[in-house]
C-alpha positions as CSV (number, residue, x, y, z in Angstrom):
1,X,159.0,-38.0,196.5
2,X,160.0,-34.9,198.1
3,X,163.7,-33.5,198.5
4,X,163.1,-33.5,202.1
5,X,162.1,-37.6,202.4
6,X,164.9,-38.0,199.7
7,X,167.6,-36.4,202.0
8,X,166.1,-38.2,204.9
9,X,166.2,-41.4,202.8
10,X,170.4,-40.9,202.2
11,X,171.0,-39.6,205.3
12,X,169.4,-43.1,207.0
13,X,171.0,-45.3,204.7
14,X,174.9,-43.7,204.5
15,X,174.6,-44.5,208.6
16,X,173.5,-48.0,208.2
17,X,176.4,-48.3,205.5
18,X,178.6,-46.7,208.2
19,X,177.5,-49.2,210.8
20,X,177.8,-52.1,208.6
21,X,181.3,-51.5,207.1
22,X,182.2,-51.3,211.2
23,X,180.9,-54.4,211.7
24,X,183.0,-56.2,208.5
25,X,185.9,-54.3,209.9
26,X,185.5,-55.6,213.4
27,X,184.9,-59.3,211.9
28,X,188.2,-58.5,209.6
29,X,191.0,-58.5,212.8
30,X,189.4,-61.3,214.4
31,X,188.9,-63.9,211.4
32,X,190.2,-67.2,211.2
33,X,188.6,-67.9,207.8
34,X,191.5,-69.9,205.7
35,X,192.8,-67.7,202.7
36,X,190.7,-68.9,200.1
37,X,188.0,-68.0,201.6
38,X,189.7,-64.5,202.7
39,X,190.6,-63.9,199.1
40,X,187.1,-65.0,197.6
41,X,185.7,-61.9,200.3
42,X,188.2,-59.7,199.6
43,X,187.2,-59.3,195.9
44,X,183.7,-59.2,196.5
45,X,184.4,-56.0,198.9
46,X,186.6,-55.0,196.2
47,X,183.5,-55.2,194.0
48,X,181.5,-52.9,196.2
49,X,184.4,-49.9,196.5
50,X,184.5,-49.7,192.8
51,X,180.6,-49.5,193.0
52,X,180.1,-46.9,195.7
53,X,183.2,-44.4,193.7
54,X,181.2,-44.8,190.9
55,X,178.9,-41.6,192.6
56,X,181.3,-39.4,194.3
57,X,179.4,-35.9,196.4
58,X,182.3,-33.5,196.0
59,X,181.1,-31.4,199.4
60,X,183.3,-31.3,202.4
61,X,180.8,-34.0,204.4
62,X,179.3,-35.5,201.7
63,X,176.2,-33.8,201.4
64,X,175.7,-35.2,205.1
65,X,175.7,-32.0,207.2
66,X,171.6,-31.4,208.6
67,X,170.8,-28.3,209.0
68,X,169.7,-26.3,210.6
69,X,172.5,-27.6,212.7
70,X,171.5,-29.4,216.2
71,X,173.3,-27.5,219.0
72,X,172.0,-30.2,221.6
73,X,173.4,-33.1,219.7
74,X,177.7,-33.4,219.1
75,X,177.1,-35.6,216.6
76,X,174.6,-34.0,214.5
77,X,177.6,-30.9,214.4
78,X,180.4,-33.1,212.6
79,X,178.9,-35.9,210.7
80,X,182.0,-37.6,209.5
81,X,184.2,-37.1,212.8
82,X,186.6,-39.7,212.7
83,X,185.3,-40.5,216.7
84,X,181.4,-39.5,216.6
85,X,180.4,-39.2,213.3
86,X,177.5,-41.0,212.4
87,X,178.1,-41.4,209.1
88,X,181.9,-42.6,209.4
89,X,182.6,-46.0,209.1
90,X,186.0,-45.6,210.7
91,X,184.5,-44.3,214.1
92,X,184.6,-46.2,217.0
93,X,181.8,-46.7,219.5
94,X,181.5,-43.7,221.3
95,X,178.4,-41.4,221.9
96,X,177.9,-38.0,224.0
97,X,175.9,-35.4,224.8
98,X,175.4,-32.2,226.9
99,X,174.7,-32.2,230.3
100,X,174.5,-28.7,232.2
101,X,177.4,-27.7,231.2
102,X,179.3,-30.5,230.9
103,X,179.9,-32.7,227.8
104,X,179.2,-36.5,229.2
105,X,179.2,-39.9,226.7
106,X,180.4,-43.7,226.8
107,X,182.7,-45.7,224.7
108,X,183.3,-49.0,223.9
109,X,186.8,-50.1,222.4
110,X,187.5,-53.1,219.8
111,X,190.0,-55.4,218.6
112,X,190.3,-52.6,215.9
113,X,191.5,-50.3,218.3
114,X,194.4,-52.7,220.0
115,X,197.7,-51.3,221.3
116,X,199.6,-53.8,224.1
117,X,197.1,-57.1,224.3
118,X,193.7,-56.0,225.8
119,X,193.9,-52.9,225.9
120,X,193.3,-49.6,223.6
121,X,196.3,-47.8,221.6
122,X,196.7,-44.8,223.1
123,X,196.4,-42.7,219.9
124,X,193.2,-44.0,219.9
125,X,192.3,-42.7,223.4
126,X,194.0,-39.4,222.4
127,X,191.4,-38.9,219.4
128,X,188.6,-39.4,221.5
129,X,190.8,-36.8,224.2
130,X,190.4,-34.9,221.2
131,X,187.2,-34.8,220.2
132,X,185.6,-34.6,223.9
133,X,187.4,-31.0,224.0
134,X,186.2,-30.0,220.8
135,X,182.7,-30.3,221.5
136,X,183.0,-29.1,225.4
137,X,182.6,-25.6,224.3
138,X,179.0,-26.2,223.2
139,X,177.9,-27.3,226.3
140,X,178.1,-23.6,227.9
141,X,177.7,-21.9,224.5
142,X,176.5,-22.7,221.1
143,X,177.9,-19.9,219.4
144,X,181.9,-20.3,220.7
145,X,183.6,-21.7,217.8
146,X,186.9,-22.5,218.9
147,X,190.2,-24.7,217.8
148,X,192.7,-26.9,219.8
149,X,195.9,-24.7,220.4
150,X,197.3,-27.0,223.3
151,X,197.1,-30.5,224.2
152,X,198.1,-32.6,227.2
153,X,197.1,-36.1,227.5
154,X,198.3,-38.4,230.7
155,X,198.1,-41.8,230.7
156,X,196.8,-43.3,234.4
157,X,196.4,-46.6,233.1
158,X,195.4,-49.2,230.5
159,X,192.3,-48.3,228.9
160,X,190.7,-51.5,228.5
161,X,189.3,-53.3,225.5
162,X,185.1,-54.4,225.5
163,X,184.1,-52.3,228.5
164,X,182.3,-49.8,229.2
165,X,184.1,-46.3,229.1
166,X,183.4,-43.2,231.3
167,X,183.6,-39.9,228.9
168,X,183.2,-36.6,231.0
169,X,185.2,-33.4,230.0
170,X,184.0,-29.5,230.8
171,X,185.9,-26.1,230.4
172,X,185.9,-22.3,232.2
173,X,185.9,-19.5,229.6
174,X,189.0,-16.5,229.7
175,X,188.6,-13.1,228.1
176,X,185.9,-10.3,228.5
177,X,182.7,-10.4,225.2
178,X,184.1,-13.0,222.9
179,X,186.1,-15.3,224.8
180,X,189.9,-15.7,223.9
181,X,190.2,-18.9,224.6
182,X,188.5,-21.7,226.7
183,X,190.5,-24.4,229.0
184,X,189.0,-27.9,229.4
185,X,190.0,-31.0,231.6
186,X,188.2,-34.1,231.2
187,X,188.9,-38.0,231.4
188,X,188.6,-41.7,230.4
189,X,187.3,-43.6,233.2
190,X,186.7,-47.7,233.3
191,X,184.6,-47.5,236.1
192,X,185.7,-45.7,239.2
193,X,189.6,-45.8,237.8
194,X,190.9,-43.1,235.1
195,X,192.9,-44.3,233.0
196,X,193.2,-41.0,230.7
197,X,193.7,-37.4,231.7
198,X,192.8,-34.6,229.3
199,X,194.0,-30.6,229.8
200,X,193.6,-28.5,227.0
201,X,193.4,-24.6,225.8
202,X,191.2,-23.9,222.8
203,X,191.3,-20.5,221.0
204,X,188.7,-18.7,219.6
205,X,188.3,-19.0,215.6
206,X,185.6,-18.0,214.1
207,X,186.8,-17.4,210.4
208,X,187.9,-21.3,210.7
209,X,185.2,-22.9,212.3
210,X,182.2,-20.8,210.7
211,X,183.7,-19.2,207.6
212,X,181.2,-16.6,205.3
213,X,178.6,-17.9,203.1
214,X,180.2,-17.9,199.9
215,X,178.2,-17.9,196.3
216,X,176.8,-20.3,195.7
217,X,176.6,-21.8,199.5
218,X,179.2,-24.8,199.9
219,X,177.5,-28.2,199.4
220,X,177.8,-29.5,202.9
């Protein structure tokens, strides 16, 4: 088998992982199994922890990253994002992409992600605040590599549990060649209310975002 199939092979298989480990978590906060049974599980996920650390990839993703990177896809540019990584069983259910400018997506909030009854914690909503400004950049440019400096989140309303979320953020560039810094807005919408507002200021940072090659090349 070739080291291309093989890599395609992982790659497919640590995002089923990803998915199902989500799905125990989600079926873990809403159990009512009785606590023998509870325990009985417990060790048998115990069982396949010490299994999996038996093979540990010592990169910075895992061996994960696919290059040559995607600039059309968010997700394909961090892998193991704790909010769109494909490959991270912690992330919630939230996808985006580019649209003219504009980075666009939907979300879908758990149990898992429960702050006052029915609705989302709001450090939940601020990671995916977070994460939409991140990305923004990419939709005007590929090549403006930039970091959070500022961050301002307001909260309009409850951001409800098990619906359908509204993702939509997109930024204006300041500074002559190189940008200095980008400034992005964007919200959380359930339907036609927002219930998150997001202003932020991003400054360029190249030696952070896309450090040198080093010898030998980073296992990614």
């Amino acid at each position: 088998m070739n080291e291309t199939r093989e890599k395609e092979r992982r790659l497919e298989s640590m995002a089923q992982l990803a998915a199902s480990i989500r799905g125990l978590c989600d079926a873990a906060v809403s159990t009512a199994a009785p606590p023998d049974v509870v325990n009985e599980l417990r060790e048998q996920v115990d069982a396949v922890t010490d299994r999996l650390l038996r093979e540990q990839h010592d990169g910075p993703y895992s061996g994960l990253m696919q290059l040559p990177l995607d600039f059309n896809d968010p997700h394909s540019l961090l892998p193991l994002s704790p909010i769109i990584g494909r490959f991270n069983p912690t992330a919630p259910d939230v996808d985006l992409h580019f649209d003219e400018g504009t980075v666009r997506g939907r979300a879908k909030l758990g149990k898992r992600h429960i702050g006052p009854p029915g609705a989302a914690h709001g450090g939940v909503t601020a990671l995916i605040a977070d994460q939409l400004i991140a990305v923004a950049p990419f939709a005007i440019d590929s090549k403006l590599a930039y970091v959070t400096r500022t961050l301002t989140i307001r909260y309009r309303a409850p951001t409800p549990l098990y619906r359908e979320l509204s993702l939509e953020a997109s930024c204006e560039t300041h500074g002559d060649g190189y940008p200095e810094r980008v400034v992005t807005q964007g919200t959380i919408r359930d339907g036609d209310r927002t219930t998150v507002e997001i202003e932020a200021e991003t400054v360029s940072a190249p030696k952070v975002t896309r450090p040198k090659e080093r010898t030998p090349a980073p296992r990614l």
